[in-house]
N, C-alpha and C positions, 0 to 999 in steps of 0.2 A: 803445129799441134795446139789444141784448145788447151786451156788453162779448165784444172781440177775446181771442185768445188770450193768456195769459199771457207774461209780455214775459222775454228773460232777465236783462235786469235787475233784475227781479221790481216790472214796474211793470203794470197794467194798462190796455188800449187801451180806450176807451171814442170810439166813433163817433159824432158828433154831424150830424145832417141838416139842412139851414135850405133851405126853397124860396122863388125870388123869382120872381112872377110878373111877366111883361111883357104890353105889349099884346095881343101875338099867340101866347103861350108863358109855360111854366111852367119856369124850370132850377131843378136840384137841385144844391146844393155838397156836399161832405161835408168836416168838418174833428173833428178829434180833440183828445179831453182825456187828461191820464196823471195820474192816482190811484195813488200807489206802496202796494203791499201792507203792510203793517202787522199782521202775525200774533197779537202780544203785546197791541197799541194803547195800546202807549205812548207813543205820537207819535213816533216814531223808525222810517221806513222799516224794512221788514231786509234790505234793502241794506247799510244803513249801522247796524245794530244786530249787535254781536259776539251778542244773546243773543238773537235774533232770537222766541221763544217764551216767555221769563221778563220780564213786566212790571215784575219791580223791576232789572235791569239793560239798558244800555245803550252801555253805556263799558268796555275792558278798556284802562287806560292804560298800562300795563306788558306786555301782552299776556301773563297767564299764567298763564290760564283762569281768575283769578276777576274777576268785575264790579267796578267801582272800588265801588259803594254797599258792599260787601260786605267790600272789601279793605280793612284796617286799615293797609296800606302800597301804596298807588293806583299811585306812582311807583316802586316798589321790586318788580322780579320775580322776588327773593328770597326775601320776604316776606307773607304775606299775613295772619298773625292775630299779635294779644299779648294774650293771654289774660289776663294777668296787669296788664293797664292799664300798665308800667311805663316805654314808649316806645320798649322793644325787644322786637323782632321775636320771636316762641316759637321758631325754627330758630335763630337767633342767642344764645337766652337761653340759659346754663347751668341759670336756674330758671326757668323760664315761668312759673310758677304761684304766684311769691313778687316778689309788687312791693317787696321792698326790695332784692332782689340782682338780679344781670344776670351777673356773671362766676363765675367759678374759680379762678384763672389759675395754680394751685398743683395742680388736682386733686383737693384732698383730701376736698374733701364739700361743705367750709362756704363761701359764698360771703366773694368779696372785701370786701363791708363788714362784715361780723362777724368777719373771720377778722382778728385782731391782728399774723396772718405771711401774707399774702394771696401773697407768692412761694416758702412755705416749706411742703411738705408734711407736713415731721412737728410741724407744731407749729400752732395755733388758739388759744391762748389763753398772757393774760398776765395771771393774777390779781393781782401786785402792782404792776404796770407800770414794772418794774424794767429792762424789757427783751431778758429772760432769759425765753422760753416755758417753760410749766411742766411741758412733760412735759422740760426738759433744768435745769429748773430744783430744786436740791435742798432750797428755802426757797422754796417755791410761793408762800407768802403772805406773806413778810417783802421787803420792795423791799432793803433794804439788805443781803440775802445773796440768793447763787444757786449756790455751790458750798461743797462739806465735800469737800476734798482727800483725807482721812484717814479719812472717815467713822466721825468720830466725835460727831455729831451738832452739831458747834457749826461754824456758818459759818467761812470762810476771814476774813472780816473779821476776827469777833468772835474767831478761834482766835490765843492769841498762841503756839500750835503746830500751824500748820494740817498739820503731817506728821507725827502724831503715829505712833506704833507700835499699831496696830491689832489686832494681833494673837490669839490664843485665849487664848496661854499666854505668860509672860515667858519670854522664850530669851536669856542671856549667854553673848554670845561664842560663837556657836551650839549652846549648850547649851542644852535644854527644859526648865526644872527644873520642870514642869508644874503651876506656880503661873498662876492664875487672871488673866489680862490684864482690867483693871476701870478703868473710870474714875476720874479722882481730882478732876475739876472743874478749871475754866480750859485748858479743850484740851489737858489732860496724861494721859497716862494708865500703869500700875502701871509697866509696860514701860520707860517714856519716863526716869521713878524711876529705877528700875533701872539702868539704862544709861546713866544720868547718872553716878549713884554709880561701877558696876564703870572709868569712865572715868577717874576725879576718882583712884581710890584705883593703877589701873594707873599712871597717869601722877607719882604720888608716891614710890608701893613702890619698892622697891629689888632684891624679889627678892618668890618668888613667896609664901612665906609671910606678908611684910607684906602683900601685897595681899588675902590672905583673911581678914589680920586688921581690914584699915581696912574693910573691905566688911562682915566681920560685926558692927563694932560699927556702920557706919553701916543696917545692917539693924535691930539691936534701939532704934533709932531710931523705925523705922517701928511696931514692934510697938509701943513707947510712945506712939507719934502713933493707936493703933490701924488705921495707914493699910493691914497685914496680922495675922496673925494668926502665934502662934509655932509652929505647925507648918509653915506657910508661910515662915518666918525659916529654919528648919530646910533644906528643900528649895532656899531660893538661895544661902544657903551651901554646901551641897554640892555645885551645881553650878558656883561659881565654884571648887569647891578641884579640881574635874576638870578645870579648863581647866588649858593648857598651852600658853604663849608659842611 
């Protein structure tokens, strides 16, 4: 016997005929079986199949178009792939596609476990682990220095003049006698000299001739120590004999 119309639950009627004969007479019953349609035949009516034509899905448990087989987060309809194996979700992942990071949380490129300032975007890295990131740090690779005040190459620690006079030129007393501003080793430098001295001998003198005389003898000091040179001698004395209290 043919099978009835297509049912809207999507079950099919199928009519079943049994005759019982009696003494005198034949009756006919007719009683019905339902066979629910199965498109895919995956044993999952599609009734009740979200994927009603894809045999490898059956189940959307998040309902959010994708199959739980397929959905790497079944319960989450947020989520559906991690590409990166790493247990977060690719729309959630700042790296999908690097199973050792997950976040950012600075912006700056580098994820949270490699980034050494993971709240801090100007800075990624701490090569001496001093604490001090190294783009702010002026001793990138010594842990015991991070700043030169004075930049004059010697850390703030180690400088026992971390404010030294940096300078081009030595200038007393705002005069440029445009002598050479140079290092002299121990965080000191020509300038620092200089204006040591023009201090020592201002604070002495009594007037202004003695003070260009204490400053030029403690200049040919320097030319003996070879710490300048005597045309150089020349030039800061004559800028200390232009000053004027």
């Amino acid at each position: 016997m043919a099978p009835t119309d297509l049912q809207p639950n999507g079950m099919i009627l199928y009519p079943l005929a049994q005759h019982v004969r009696s003494s005198n007479s034949i009756t006919t019953s007719v009683s019905y079986s339902f066979n629910p349609l199965d498109s895919d035949g995956d044993g999952v009516p599609d009734f009740a199949d979200p994927f009603p034509h894809d045999p490898t899905e059956w189940a959307d448990s998040d309902n959010d178009g994708v199959g739980d087989n397929s959905d790497a987060f079944p319960n989450d309809a947020s989520e559906q792939a991690d590409s990166d194996g790493d247990g977060v979700g690719d729309n959630a992942d700042a790296f999908p596609f690097d199973a050792s990071e997950q976040a950012d949380s600075d912006g700056d490129g580098v994820g949270d476990n490699a980034d050494a300032f993971p709240y801090d975007a100007s800075e990624q890295v701490d090569s001496d682990g001093d604490g001090v990131g190294d783009n702010a740090d002026a001793f990138p690779n010594a842990p015991t220095e991070w700043l030169d005040s004075d930049g004059d190459g010697i850390g703030d620690n180690a400088d026992p003049n971390d404010n030294s006079d940096a300078s081009a030129t030595v200038v007393i007393n705002g005069i440029d006698s445009g002598v050479e501003n140079v290092m002299l080793g121990n965080g000191e430098t020509l300038a620092d000299l200089v204006t040591a001295i023009s201090k020592a001998c201002l604070e002495s003198a009594r007037n202004h001739g003695q003070y260009v005389s204490c400053t030029s003898q403690a200049f040919n000091g320097l030319v003996k120590d070879s710490l300048i040179a005597g045309s150089d001698r020349g030039k800061l004395v004559s800028a200390v004999a232009k000053y004027r209290d």
